[in-house]
C-alpha positions in Angstrom: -18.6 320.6 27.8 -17.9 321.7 31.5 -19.9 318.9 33.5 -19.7 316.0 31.2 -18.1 312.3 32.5 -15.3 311.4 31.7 -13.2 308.5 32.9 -9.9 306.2 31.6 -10.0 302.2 31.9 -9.5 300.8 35.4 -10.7 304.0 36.4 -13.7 305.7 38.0 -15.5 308.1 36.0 -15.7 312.1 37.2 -16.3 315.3 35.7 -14.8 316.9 32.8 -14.1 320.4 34.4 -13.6 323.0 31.6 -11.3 322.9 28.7 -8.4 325.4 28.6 -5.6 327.1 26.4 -1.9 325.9 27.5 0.8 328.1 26.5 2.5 324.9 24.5 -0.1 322.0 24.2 -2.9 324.1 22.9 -6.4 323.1 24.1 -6.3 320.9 27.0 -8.5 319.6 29.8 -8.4 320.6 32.9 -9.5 318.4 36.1 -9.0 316.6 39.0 -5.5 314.4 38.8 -7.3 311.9 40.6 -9.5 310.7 37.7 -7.6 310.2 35.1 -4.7 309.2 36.4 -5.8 307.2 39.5 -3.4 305.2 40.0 -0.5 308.2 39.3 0.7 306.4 36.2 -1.9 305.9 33.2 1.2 308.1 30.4 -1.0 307.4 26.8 -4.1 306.2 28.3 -6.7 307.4 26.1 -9.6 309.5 27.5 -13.5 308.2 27.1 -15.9 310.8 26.9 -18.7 309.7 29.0 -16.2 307.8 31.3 -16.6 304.0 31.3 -19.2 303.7 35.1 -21.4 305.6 32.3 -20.7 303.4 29.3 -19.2 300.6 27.9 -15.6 300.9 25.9 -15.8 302.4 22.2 -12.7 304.2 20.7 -15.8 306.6 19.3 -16.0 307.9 22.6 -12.1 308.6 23.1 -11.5 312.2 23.3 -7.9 312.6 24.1 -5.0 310.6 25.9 -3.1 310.7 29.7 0.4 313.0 28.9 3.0 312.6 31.3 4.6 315.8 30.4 2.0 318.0 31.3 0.7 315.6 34.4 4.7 317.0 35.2 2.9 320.2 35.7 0.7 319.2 38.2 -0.3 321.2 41.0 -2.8 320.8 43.8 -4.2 317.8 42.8 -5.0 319.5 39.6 -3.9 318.4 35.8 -4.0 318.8 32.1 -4.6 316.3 30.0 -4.4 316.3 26.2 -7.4 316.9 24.1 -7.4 315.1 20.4 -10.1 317.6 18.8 -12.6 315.2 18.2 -15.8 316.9 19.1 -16.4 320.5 19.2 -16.2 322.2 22.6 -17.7 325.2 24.2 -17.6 326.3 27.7 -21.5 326.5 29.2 -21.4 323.8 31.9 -24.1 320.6 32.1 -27.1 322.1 33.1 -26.3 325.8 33.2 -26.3 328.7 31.3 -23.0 330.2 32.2 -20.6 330.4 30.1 -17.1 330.0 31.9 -14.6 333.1 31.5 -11.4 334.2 33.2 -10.9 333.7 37.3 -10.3 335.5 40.4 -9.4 334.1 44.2 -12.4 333.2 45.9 -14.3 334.9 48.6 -15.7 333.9 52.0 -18.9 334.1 52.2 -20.0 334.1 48.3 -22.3 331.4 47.0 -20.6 329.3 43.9 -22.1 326.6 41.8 -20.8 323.9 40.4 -21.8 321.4 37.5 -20.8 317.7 38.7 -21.3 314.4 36.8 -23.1 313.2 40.1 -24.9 315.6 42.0 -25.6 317.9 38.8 -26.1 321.7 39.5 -25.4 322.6 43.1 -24.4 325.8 44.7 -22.6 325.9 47.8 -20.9 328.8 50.1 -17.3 329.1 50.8 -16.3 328.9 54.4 -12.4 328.9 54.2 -10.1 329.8 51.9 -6.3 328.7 52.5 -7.4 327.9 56.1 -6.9 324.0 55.9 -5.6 320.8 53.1 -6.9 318.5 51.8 -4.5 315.4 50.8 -2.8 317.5 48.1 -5.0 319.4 47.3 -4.0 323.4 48.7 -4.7 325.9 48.4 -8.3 324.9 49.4 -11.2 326.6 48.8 -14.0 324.9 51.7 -17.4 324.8 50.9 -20.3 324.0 53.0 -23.9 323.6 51.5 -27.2 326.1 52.6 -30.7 325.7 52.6 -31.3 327.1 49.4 -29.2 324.2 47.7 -31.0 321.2 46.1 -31.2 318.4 48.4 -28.5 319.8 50.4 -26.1 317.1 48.7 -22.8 318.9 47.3 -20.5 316.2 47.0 -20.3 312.7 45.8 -18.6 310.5 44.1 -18.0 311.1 40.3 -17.9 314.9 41.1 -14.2 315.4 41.4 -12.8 317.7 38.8 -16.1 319.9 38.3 -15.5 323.4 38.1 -16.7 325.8 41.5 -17.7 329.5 39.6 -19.6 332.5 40.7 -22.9 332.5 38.4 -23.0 336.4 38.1 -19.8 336.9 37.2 -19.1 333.7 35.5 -15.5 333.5 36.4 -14.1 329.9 37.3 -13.2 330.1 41.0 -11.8 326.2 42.1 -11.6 322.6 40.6 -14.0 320.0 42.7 -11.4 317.7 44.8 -13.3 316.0 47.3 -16.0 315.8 50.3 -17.6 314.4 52.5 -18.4 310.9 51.5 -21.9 310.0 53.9 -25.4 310.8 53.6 -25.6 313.0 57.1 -27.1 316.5 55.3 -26.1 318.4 58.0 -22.6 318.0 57.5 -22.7 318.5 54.1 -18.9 320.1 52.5 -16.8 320.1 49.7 -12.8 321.1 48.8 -11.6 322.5 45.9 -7.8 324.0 44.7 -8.0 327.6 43.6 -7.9 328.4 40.1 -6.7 331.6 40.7 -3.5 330.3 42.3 -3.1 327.6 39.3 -3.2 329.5 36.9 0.1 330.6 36.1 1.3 327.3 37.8 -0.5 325.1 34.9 0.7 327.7 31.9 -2.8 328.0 31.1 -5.4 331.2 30.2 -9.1 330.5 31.4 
């Protein structure tokens, strides 16, 4: 599920974001290149579903493998990676009721929430949209946190590849890249690539 770790060996573990249909490779995962492939070359590393920070090696727990080919189809810091079928899979995030449906470009000023491996459920505002980058990670969506957000804290590590959606609509809005990486509240932000934009980049349907 959307919000789960996940995580390949001499990795870190991060956040499963949501799983997807691509137009070739069938049901795929969708998340942050960053963590699993971290070192930009892990072709047939298998997957661990809950990643290894969270639990110790067992090939029970392998839920697909690194592809190269479709890591080829990479954009924004964003990837697909293949899914073996092991487990059954729905789309209703860690800790939320939404179920996860279709995409749209993001808005300034809306309120999104995301489910991350770390911080859990957290809801943020956009800020920016398109206006800066973030090491390869563009179009960005900026987020800042509000008072209304648990603890204030948005982003940290382990998050990356959690899925940014609007909880009305339910539509998926931006994959989790990266953030601020202290403890100062008050300057409290997150990045994330637009889905909207990857869509058709990726060959996938949300």
């Amino acid at each position: 599920m959307p919000g789960v770790s996940i995580g390949v060996l001499r990795g870190y573990s991060g956040t499963l974001g949501m799983f997807v249909e691509h137009e070739s490779a069938g049901r795929c995962i969708l998340t942050a290149d960053h963590v699993l492939a971290p070192r930009g070359n892990a072709d047939r590393k298998p997957i661990y579903q809950p990643g290894l920070d969270d639990s110790a090696p067992d090939d029970r727990n392998v839920i697909g493998h690194v592809d190269s080919g479709l890591r080829r189809e990479a954009a924004c810091g964003v990837s697909l990676f293949q899914y073996n079928g092991s487990r059954r899979t729905h789309d209703i995030a860690l800790g939320a009721h939404e179920r996860l449906t279709g995409t749209r470009m993001p808005r300034v000023g809306e309120t999104l929430w995301k489910s991350g491996r770390t911080t859990g459920v957290t809801a943020a505002q956009v800020v920016g949209y398109a206006t800066e980058t973030y090491d390869n990670c563009r179009p960005t969506i900026v987020l800042r946190a509000y008072d209304g957000n648990p603890e204030c804290e948005i982003s940290m590590g382990g998050d990356s590849g959690a899925i940014w959606y609007d909880p009305i609509s339910h539509e998926a809005i931006g994959v989790h890249c990266g953030g601020d990486e202290d403890y100062d509240l008050t300057e409290e932000w997150a990045v994330a690539a637009a889905l909207y934009d990857l869509e058709k980049a990726l060959g996938i349907r949300i």
